[in-house]
Steps between C-alpha positions, in 0.01 A plus 500: 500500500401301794313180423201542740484888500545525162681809570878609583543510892510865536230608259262215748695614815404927420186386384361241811738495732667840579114658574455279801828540664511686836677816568874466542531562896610834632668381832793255513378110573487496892752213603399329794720424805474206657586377891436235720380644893440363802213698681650579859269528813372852456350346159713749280800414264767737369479569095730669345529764774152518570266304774203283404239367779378155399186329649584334875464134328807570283707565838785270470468375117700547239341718172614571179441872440509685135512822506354742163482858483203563659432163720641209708361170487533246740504075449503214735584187324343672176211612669413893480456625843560884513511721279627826589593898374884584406623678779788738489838402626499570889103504492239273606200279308253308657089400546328664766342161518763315588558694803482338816275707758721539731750689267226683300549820714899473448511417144261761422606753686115538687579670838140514534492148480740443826250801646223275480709195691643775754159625586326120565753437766349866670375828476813614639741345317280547170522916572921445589496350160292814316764716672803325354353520130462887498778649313767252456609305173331170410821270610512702831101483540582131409763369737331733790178333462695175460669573841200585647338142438786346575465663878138328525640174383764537765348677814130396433172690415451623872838647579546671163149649509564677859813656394383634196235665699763697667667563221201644258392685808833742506513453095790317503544233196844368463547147516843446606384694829194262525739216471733669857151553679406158419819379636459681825393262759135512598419678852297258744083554558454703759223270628757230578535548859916466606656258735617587839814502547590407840828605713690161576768744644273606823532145641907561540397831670617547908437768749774774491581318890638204314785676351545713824904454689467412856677687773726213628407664843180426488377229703 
């Protein structure tokens, strides 16, 4: 009999103590794993075969990452700064707020997005863009939408516009063929008047009695 119970221990333990235990758990305990990343310039780091995108202020630093079941979690210098869904090896986690702008059409996937950019640089080149979205897979709508900007960036606003005039005109909308008429070299106004050439060679010109043989008879 225990002195302060005044009971044996397992008449007091069925009697208090067993009622307020919890269930016995039906899973296995879920071991963490533990790492120690650096976040490289795209802002992701590799996790046991998956990819994690990490706020652009942790670009560079070194976290400590433990990964659960069902969650990452993220520390600088014991400071929580991300916490993020378990993704499946060879898939991809992240925030859509930690997306910089100019990669939110990539990351997500929004060709409508790089639509939008294509048709502030022109009306043309916004209607070339509509034409390469219809009926393609969204990587291929992707990298020919990407291609398509990448034109503007490279020929300018004015150029790209005028030949995708052309080009929406006969319904043509395949970038790599943009790309060889942008490459063709640009025909002269018409209003520039030409320069007159003139014929040096007339100055060397003589009469056809120059050249003529004389008749050693001839006086």
């Amino acid at each position: 009999v225990h002195s302060t119970t005044q009971r044996r221990p397992k008449e007091h333990f069925i009697a208090v103590e067993q009622p307020r235990l919890l269930a016995a758990p039906a899973t296995p305990y879920d071991t963490p794993t533990w790492a120690e990343l650096t976040v490289d310039k795209t802002q992701h780091v590799a996790f046991d075969r998956a990819m994690y995108m990490l706020p652009i202020a942790c670009v560079g630093k070194t976290l400590v990452v433990r990964g659960d079941k069902s969650i990452v979690r993220f520390w600088d210098r014991n400071v929580l700064v991300k916490v993020l869904k378990r993704a499946e090896r060879g898939g991809h986690s992240f925030d859509e707020d930690d997306i910089p702008e100019h990669k939110r059409a990539h990351v997500l996937r929004d060709h409508l997005r790089l639509i939008e950019q294509a048709r502030a640089h022109g009306e043309a080149i916004g209607a070339f863009a509509v034409g390469l979205a219809v009926e393609k897979g969204p990587w291929l709508r992707m990298r020919r939408l990407s291609a398509l900007l990448n034109l503007v960036r490279r020929f300018g606003n004015a150029r790209v516009e005028e030949t995708c005039e052309r080009a929406v005109d006969v319904e043509m909308y395949d970038v790599d063929r943009l790309r060889r008429m942008l490459h063709q070299p640009v025909a002269a106004p018409s209003d520039v008047p030409t320069a007159k050439v003139i014929d040096a060679t007339a100055r060397f010109l003589r009469p056809k009695e120059t050249w003529a043989i004389k008749n050693k008879e001839t006086p």
